[in-house]
N, CA, C and O atoms as a GROMACS GRO file, in nm:
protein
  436
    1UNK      N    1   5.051  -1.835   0.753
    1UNK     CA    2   4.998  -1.786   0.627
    1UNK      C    3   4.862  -1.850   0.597
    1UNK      O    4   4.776  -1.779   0.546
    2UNK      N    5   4.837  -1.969   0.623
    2UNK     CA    6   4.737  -2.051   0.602
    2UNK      C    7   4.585  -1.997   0.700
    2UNK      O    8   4.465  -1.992   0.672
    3UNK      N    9   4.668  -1.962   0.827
    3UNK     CA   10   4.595  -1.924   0.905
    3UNK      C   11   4.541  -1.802   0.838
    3UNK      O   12   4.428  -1.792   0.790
    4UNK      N   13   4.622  -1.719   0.839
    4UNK     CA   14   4.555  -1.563   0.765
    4UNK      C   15   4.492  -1.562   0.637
    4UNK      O   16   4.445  -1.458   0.592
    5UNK      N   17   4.486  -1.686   0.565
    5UNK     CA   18   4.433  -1.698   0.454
    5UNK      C   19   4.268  -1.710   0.487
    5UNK      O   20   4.177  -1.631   0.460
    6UNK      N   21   4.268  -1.855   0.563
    6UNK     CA   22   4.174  -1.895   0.631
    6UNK      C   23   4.078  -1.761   0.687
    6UNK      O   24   3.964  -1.747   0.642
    7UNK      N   25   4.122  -1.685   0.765
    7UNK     CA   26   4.069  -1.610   0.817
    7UNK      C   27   3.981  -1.461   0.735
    7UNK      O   28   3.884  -1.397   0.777
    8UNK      N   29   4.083  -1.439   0.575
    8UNK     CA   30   4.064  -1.365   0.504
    8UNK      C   31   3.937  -1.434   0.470
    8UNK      O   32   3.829  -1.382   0.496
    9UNK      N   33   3.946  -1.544   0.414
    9UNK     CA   34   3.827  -1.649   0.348
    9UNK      C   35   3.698  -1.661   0.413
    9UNK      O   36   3.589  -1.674   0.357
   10UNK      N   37   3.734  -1.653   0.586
   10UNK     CA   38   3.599  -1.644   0.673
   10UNK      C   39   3.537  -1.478   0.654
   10UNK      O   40   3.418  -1.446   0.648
   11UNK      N   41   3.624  -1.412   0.649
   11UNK     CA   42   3.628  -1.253   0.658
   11UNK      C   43   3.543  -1.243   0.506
   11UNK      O   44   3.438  -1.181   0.525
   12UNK      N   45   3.550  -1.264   0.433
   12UNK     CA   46   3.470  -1.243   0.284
   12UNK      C   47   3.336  -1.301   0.281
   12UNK      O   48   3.241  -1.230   0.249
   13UNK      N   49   3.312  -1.477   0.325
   13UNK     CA   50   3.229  -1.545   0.361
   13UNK      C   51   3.136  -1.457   0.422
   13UNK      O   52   3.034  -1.440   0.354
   14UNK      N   53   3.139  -1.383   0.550
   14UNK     CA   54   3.102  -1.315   0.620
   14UNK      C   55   3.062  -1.202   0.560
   14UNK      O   56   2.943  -1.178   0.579
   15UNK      N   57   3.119  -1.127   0.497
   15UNK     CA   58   3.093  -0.996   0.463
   15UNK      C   59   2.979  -1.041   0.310
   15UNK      O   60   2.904  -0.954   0.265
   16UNK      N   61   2.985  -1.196   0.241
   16UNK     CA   62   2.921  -1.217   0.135
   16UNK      C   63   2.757  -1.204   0.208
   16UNK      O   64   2.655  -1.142   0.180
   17UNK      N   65   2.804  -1.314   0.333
   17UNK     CA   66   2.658  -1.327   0.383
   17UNK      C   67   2.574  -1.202   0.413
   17UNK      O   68   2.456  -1.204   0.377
   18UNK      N   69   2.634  -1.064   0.491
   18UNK     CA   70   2.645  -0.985   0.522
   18UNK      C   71   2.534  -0.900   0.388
   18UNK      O   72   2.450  -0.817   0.424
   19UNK      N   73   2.550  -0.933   0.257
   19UNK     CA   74   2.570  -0.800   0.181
   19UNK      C   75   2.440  -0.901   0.095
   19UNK      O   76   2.352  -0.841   0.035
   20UNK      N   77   2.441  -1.046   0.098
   20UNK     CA   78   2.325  -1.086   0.063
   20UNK      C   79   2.148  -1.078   0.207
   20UNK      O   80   2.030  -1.063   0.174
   21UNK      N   81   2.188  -1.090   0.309
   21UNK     CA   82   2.063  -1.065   0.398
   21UNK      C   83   2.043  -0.921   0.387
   21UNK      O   84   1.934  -0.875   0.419
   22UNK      N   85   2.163  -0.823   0.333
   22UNK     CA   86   2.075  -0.713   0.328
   22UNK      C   87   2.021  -0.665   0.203
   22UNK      O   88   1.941  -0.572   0.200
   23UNK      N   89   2.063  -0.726   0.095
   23UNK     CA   90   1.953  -0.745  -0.044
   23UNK      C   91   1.842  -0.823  -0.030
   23UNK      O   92   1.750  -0.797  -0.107
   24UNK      N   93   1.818  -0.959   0.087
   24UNK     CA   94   1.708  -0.990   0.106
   24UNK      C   95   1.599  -0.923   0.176
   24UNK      O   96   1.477  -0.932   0.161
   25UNK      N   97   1.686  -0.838   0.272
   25UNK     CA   98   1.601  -0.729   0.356
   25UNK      C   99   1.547  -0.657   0.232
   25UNK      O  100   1.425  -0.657   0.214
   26UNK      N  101   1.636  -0.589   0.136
   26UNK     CA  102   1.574  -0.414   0.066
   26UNK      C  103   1.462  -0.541  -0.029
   26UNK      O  104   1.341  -0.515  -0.029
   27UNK      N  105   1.507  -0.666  -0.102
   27UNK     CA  106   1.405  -0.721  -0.169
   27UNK      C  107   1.262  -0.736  -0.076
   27UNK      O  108   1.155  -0.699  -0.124
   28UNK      N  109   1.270  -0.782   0.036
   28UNK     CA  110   1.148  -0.799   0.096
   28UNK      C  111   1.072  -0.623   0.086
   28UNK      O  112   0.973  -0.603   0.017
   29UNK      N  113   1.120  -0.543   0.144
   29UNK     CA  114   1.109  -0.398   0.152
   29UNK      C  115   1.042  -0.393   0.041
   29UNK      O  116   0.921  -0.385   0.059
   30UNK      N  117   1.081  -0.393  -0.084
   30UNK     CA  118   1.052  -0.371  -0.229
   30UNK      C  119   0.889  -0.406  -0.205
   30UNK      O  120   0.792  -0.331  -0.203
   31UNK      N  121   0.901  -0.588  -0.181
   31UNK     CA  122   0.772  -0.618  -0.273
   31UNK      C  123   0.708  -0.576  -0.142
   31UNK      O  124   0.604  -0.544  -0.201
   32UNK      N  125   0.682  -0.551  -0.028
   32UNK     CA  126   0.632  -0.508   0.060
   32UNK      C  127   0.544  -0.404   0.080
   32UNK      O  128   0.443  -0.411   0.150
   33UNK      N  129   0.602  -0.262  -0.012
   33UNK     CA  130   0.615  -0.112  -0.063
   33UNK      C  131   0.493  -0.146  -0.208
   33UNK      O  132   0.389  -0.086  -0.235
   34UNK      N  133   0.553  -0.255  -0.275
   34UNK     CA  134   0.442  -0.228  -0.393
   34UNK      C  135   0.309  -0.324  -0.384
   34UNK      O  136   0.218  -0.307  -0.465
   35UNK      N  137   0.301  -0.429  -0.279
   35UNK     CA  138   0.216  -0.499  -0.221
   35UNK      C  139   0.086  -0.358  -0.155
   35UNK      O  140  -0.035  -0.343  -0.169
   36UNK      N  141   0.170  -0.298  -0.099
   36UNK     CA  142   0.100  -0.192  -0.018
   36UNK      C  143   0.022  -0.116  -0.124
   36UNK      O  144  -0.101  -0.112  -0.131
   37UNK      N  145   0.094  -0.063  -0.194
   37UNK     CA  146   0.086  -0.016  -0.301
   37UNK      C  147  -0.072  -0.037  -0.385
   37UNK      O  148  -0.160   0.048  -0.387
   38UNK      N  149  -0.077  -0.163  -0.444
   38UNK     CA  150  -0.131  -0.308  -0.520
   38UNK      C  151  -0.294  -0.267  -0.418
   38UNK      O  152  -0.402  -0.235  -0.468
   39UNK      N  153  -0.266  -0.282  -0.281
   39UNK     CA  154  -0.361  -0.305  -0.238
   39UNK      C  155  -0.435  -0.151  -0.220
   39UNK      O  156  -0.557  -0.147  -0.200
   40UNK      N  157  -0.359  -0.029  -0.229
   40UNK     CA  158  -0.422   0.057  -0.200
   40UNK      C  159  -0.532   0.154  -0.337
   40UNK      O  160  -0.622   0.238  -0.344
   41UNK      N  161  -0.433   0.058  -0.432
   41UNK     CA  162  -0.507   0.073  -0.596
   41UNK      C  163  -0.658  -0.025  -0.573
   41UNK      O  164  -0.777  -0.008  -0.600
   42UNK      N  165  -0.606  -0.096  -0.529
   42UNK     CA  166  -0.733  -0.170  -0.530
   42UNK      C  167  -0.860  -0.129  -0.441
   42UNK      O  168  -0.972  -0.095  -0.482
   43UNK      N  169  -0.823  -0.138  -0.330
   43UNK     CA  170  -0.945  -0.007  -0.261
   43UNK      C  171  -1.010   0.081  -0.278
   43UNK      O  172  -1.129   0.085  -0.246
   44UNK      N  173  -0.948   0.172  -0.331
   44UNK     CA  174  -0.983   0.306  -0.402
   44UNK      C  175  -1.042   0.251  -0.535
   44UNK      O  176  -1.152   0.302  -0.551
   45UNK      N  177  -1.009   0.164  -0.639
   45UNK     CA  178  -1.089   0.075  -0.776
   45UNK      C  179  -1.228   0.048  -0.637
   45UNK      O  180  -1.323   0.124  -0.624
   46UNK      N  181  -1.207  -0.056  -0.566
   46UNK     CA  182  -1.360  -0.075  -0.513
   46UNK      C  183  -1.445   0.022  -0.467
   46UNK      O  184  -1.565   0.023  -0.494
   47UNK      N  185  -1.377   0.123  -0.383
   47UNK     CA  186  -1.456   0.234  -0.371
   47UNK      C  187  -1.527   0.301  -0.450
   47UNK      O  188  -1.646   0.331  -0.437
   48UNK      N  189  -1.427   0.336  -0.569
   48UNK     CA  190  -1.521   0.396  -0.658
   48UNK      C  191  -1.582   0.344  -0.726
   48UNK      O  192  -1.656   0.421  -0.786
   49UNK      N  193  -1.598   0.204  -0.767
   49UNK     CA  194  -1.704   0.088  -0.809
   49UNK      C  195  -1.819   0.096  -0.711
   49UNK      O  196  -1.936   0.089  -0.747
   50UNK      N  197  -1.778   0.111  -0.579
   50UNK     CA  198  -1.907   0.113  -0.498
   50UNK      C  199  -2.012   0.276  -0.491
   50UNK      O  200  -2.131   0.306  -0.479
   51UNK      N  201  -1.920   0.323  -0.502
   51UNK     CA  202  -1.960   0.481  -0.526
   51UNK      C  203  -2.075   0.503  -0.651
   51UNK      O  204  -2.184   0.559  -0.649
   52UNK      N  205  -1.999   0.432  -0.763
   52UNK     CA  206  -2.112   0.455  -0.895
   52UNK      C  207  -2.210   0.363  -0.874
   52UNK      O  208  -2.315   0.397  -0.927
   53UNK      N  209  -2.218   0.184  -0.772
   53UNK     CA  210  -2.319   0.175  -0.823
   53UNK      C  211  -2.402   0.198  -0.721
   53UNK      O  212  -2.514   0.152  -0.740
   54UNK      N  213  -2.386   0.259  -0.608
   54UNK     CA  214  -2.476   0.404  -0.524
   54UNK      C  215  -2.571   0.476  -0.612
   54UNK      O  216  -2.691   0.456  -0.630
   55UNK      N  217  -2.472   0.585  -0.676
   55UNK     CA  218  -2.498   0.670  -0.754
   55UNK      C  219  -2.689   0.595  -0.847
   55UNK      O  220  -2.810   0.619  -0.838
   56UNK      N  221  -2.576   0.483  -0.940
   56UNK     CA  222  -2.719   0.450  -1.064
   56UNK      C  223  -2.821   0.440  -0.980
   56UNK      O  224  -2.916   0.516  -1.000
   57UNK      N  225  -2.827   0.321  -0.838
   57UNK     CA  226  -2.923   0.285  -0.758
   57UNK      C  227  -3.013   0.416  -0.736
   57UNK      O  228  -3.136   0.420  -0.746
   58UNK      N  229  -2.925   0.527  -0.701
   58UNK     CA  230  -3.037   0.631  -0.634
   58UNK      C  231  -3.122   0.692  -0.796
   58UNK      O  232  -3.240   0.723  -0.807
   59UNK      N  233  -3.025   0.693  -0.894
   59UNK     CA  234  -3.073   0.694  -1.009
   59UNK      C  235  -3.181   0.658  -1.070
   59UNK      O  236  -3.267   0.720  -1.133
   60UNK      N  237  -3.164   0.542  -1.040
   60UNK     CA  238  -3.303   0.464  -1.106
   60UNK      C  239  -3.410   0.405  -1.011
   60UNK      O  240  -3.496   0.332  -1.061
   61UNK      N  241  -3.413   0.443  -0.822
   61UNK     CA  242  -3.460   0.502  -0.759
   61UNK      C  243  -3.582   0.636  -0.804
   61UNK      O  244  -3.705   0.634  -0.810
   62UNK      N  245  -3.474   0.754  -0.834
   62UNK     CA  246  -3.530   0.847  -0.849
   62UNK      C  247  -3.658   0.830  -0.998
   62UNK      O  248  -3.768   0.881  -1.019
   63UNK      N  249  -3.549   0.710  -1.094
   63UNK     CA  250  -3.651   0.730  -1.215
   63UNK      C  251  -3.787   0.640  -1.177
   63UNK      O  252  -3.891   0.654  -1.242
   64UNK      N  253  -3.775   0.541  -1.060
   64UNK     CA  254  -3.882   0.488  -1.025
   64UNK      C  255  -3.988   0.595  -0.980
   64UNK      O  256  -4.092   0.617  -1.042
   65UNK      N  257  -3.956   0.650  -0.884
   65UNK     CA  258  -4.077   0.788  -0.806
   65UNK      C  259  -4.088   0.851  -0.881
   65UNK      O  260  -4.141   0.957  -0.847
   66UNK      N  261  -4.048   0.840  -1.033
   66UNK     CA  262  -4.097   0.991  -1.143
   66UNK      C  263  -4.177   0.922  -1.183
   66UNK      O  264  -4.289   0.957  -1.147
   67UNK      N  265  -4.173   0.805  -1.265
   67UNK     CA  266  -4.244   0.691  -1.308
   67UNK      C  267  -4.396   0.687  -1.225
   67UNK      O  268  -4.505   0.714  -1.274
   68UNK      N  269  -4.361   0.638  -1.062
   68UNK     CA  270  -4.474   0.638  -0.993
   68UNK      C  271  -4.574   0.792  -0.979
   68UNK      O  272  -4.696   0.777  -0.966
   69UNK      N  273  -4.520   0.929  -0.982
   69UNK     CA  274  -4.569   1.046  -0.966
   69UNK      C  275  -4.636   1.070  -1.105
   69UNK      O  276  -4.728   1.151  -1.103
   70UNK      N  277  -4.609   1.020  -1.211
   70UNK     CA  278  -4.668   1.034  -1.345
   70UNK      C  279  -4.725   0.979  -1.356
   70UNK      O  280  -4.803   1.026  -1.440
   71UNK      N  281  -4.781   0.805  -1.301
   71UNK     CA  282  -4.862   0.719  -1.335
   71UNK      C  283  -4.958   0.768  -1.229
   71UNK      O  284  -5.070   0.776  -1.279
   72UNK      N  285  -4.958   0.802  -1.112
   72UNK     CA  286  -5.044   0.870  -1.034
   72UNK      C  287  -5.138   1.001  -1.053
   72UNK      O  288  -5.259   1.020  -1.036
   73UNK      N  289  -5.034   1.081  -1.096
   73UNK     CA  290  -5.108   1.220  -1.153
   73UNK      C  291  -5.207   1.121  -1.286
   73UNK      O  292  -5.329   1.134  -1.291
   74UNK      N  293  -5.142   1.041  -1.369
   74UNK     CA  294  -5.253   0.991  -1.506
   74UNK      C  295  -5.345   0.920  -1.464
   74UNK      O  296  -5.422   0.882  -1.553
   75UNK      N  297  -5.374   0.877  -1.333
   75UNK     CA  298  -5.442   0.842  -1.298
   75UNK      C  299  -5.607   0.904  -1.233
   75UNK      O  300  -5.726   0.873  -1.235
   76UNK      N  301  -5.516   1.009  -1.179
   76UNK     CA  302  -5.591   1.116  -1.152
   76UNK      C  303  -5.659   1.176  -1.257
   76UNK      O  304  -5.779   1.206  -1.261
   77UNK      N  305  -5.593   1.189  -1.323
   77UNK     CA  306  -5.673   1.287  -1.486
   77UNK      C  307  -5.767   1.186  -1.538
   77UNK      O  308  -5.863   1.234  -1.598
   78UNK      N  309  -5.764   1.057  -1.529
   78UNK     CA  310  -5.830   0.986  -1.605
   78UNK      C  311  -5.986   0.955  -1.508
   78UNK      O  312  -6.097   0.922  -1.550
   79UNK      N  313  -5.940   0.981  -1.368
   79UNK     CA  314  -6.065   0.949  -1.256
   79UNK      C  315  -6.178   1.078  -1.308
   79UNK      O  316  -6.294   1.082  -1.346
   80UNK      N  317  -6.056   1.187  -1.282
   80UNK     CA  318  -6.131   1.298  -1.349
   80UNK      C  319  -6.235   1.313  -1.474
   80UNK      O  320  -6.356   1.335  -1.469
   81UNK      N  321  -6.160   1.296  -1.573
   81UNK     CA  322  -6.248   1.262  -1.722
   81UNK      C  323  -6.338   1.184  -1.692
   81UNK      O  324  -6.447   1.238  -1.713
   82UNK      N  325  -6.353   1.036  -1.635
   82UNK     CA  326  -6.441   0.969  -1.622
   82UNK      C  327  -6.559   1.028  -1.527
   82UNK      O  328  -6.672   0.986  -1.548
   83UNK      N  329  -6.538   1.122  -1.426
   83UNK     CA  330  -6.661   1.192  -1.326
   83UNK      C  331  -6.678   1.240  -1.385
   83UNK      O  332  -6.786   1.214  -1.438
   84UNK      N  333  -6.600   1.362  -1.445
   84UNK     CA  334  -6.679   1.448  -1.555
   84UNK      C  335  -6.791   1.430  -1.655
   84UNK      O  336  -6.901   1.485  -1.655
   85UNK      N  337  -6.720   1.304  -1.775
   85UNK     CA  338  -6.838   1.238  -1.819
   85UNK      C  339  -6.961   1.181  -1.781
   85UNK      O  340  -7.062   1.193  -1.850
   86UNK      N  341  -6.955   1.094  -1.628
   86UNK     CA  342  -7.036   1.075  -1.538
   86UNK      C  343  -7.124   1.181  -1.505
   86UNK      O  344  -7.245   1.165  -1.494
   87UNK      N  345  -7.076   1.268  -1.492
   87UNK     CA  346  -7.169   1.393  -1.467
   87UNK      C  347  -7.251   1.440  -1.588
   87UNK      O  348  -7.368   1.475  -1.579
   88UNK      N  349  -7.199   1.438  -1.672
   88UNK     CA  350  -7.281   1.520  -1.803
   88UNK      C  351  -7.354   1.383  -1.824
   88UNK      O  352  -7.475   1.400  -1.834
   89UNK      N  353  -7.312   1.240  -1.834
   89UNK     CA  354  -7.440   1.192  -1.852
   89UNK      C  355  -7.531   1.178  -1.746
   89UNK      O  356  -7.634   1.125  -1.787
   90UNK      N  357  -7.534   1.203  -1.631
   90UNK     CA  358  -7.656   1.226  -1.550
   90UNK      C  359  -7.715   1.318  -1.571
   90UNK      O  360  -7.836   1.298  -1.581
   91UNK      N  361  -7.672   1.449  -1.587
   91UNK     CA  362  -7.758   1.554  -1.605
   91UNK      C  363  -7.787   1.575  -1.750
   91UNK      O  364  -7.830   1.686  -1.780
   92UNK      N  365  -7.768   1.471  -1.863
   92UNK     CA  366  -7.876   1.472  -1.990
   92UNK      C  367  -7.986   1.338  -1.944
   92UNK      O  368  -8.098   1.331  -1.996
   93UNK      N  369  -7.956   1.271  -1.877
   93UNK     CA  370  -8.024   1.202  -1.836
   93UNK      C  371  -8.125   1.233  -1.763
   93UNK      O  372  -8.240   1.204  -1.793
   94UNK      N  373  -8.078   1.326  -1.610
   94UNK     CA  374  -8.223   1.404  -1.544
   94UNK      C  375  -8.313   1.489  -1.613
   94UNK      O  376  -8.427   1.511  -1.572
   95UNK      N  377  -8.236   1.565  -1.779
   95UNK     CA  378  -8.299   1.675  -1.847
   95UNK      C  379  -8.392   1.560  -1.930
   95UNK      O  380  -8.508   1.591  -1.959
   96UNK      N  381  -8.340   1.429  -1.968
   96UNK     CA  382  -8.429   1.368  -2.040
   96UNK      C  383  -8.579   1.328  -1.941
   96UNK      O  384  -8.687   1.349  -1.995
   97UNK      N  385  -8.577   1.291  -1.849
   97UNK     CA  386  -8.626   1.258  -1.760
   97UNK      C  387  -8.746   1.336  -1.721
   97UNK      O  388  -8.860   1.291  -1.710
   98UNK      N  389  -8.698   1.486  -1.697
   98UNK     CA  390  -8.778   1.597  -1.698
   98UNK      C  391  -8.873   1.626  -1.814
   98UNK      O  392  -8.994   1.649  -1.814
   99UNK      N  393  -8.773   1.617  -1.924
   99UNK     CA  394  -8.851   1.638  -2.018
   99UNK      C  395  -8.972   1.539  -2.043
   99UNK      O  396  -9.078   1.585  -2.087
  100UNK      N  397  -8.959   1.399  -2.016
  100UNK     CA  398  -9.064   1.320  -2.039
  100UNK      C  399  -9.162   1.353  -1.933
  100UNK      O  400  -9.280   1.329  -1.954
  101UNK      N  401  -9.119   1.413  -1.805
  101UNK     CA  402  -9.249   1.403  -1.746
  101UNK      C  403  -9.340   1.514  -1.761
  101UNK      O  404  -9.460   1.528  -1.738
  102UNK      N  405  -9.248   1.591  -1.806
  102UNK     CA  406  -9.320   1.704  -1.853
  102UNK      C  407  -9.415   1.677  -1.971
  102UNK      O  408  -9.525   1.730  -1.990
  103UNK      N  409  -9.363   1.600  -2.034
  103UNK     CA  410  -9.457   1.542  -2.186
  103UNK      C  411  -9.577   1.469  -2.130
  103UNK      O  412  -9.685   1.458  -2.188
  104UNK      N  413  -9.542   1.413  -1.993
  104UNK     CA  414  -9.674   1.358  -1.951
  104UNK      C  415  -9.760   1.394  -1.914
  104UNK      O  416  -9.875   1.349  -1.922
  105UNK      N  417  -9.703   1.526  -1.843
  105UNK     CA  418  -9.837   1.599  -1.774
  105UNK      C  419  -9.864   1.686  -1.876
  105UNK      O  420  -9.978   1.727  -1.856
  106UNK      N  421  -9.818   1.735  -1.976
  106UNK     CA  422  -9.914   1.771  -2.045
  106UNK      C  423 -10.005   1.722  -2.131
  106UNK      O  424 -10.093   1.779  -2.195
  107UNK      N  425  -9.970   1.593  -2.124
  107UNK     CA  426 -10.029   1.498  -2.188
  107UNK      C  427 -10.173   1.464  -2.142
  107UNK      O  428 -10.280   1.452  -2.201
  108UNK      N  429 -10.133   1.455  -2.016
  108UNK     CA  430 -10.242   1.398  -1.884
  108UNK      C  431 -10.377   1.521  -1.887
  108UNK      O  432 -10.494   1.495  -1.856
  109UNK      N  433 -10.324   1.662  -1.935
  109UNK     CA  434 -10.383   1.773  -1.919
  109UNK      C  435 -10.471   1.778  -2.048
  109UNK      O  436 -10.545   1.874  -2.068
   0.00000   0.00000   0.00000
């Protein structure tokens, strides 16, 4: 009787151990599954963190070369205005010019 007791007692022992390594198995499984999980949230968060700050870069990229194409063209307009003016004062200047020598020779006459 002792014996079969014994043996029932190993028989439970066994089947305890049995029924706890395989709750340690499905527990490992668990955090394993949401580890995976954890990390694949997180990837996709960096990705698309890396994605937007792509995005602003080409952004404010692009607002740089608008910046530079506008300060260039105003630059241009302003070279312009300034020849222009350059020009009209040379040619009141050659008309003044003319005109005096003309005052001279008739002067001279």
């Amino acid at each position: 009787e002792e014996e079969e007791e014994e043996e029932e007692e190993e028989s439970e022992v066994v089947q305890v151990q049995k029924q706890e390594k395989i709750e340690k198995v499905q527990t490992q499984e668990i955090f394993q599954k949401e580890n995976k999980q954890e990390n694949e949230q997180k990837n996709e968060k960096d990705e698309q963190e890396e994605k937007e700050e792509e995005e602003e870069e080409e952004e404010e990229e692009s607002e740089v070369v608008q910046v530079q194409k506008q300060e260039k063209i105003e630059k241009v307009q302003t070279q312009e205005i300034f020849q222009k003016e350059n020009k009209q004062e040379n040619e009141q200047k050659n008309e003044k010019d003319e005109q005096e020598e003309k005052e001279e020779e008739e002067e001279e006459e």
